[in-house]
Residue, then its C-alpha position, 0 to 999 in steps of 0.5 A: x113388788x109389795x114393798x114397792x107398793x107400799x112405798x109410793x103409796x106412802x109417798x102419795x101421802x106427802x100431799x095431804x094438803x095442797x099449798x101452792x100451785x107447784x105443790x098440786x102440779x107435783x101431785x099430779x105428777x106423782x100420781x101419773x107416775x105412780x100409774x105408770x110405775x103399776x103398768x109396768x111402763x117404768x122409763x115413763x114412770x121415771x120421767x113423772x117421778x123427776x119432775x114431781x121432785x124438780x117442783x116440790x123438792x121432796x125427799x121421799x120422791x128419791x126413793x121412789x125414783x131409785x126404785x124405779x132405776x133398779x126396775x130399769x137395770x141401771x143399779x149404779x144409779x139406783x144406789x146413788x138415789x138411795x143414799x140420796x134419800x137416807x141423807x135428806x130425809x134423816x131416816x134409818x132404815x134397815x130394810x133399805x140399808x140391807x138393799x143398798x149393801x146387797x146392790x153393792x155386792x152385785x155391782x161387783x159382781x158385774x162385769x165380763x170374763x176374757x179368756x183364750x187371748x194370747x199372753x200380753x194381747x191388750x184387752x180395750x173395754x169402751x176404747x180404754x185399756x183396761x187390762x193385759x191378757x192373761x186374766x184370770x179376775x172378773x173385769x168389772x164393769x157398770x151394767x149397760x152394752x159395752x164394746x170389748x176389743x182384744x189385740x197383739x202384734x202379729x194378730x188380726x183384732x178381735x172385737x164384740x158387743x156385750x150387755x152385762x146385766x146387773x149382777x152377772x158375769x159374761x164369759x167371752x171366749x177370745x181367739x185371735x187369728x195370727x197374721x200370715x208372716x212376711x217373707x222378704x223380697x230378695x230383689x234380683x241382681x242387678x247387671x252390669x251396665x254396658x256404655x254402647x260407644x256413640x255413634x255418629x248420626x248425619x243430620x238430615x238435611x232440610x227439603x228444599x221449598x219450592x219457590x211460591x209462585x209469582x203474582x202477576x199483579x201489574x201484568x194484569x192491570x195493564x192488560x185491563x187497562x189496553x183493553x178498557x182503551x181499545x174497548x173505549x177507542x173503538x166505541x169513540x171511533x164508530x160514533x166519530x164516523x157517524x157525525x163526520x157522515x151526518x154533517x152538513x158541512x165542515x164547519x157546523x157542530x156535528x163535524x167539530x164533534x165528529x173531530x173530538x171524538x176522532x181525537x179522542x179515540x187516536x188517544x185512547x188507541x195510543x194509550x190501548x197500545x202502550x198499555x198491551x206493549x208495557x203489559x207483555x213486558x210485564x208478563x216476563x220480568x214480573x216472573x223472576x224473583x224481586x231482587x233480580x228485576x226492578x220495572x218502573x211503569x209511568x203514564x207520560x203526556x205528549x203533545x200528540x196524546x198520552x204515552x206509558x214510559x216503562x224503566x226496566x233493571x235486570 
């Protein structure tokens, strides 16, 4: 802890004087970082180191932040600001050169140990496959968390989370369950297929329809037509006596319209009964099917009044 005391101490005195303004902010930096570095508080502590070099570009400030990734654990980095730091700076020292060679060392010497997989398991570090079992060496691994994955065909996989720390080696102890084996499913023996002779079946025969029932349509209009005649007939008949009754003499008006209206019901009685006698008719041919009757039915005018001629094919 002395030396890394001493050296940012000696960094803080590369900015004796301040010549810009990048300069002041990257002192300013510095001593932020420098006060987190003595809290403890190292990941902080990086982040003010970094920026102080991104603005003044000082060579001693990489030493500074390799110290502080070594604190961290991340010693692939540390070496790699170290070198940094000898390069640019021109310096020779052997008190760092002793510590980048002993931080080596120990970078080899990290990594995991595999033992108990089965001869010829695939060993699978980070997804890659690094190595077959049986291993007898260290596989060395960067200091960090890694995902170690052990399998072979015929077994259940095997897989774990290590952190390997700087320096040290974890020994994980594998056992692969094997798999339960497949037995064959002997299907059984097919029999032989009989062809059963066809056999006749009667086609069922279709029901019979029930003939619709026939409408009577003209049926009925006649009927309505006699009976709107006969209705009109009697009503014309009953106001024809009363005139012929009131009438004075044969020839004034009320007795020429007692004579009108008697006309007028002859006529309506005539067309009543027509109608009735061509509905009757009706009522018996409308009820045999179409191409077995034809009927005609047309009003006729005579000279004693109206008439309804009916022509009938059966």
């Amino acid at each position: 802890m002395k030396t890394c005391l001493v050296t940012l101490v000696a960094s803080l005195m590369l900015f004796p004087s301040i010549a810009s303004a990048d300069d002041e902010l990257a002192a300013s930096h510095f001593r932020v970082g420098q006060n987190y570095y003595r809290q403890g508080r190292y990941q902080e502590a990086l982040g003010q180191f970094e920026q102080a070099y991104q603005l003044s570009n000082k060579a001693e400030l990489l030493y500074n932040i390799g110290q502080t990734y070594e604190r961290l654990g991340n010693v692939e980095k540390a070496i790699g600001y170290y070198e940094r730091y000898l390069k640019d700076s021109g310096s020779s020292n052997p008190t760092l050169s002793a510590k980048l060679a002993n931080l080596r060392q120990r970078l080899k010497q990290t990594g995991v140990r595999v033992s108990g997989a089965p001869d010829g398991a695939q060993i699978l570090v980070d997804g890659k496959l690094i190595a077959t079992a049986p291993v007898k060496d260290v596989l060395t691994l960067v200091p960090g968390s890694h995902k170690i994955v052990v399998s072979k065909e015929g077994f259940h996989s095997y897989s774990a989370f290590v952190a390997v720390n700087a320096g040290s080696v974890v020994d994980l102890s594998v056992e692969l369950e094997a798999q339960p084996a497949q037995v064959p499913v002997t299907p059984p023996p097919s029999k032989p297929t009989t062809v059963a002779e066809p056999t006749f079946v009667p086609r069922p025969e279709r029901p019979t329809e029930p003939e619709p029932t026939r409408r009577r349509l003209w049926t009925w209009v006649a009927f309505g037509v006699a009976g709107a005649a006969l209705t009109t007939g009697l009503i014309t008949g009953i106001v024809a006596n009363k005139k012929a009754s009131d009438a004075q003499t044969s020839n004034d008006s009320t007795a020429d319209s007692a004579r009108t209206f008697a006309k007028t019901t002859d006529a309506l009685v005539i067309i009543g009964a027509a109608a009735a006698i061509g509905g009757t008719v009706l009522y018996f041919l409308e009820g045999k099917a179409s191409s077995e009757r034809k009927v005609a039915v047309l009003p006729v005018a005579t000279p004693q009044g109206a008439a309804i001629s009916a022509t009938l094919r059966w």
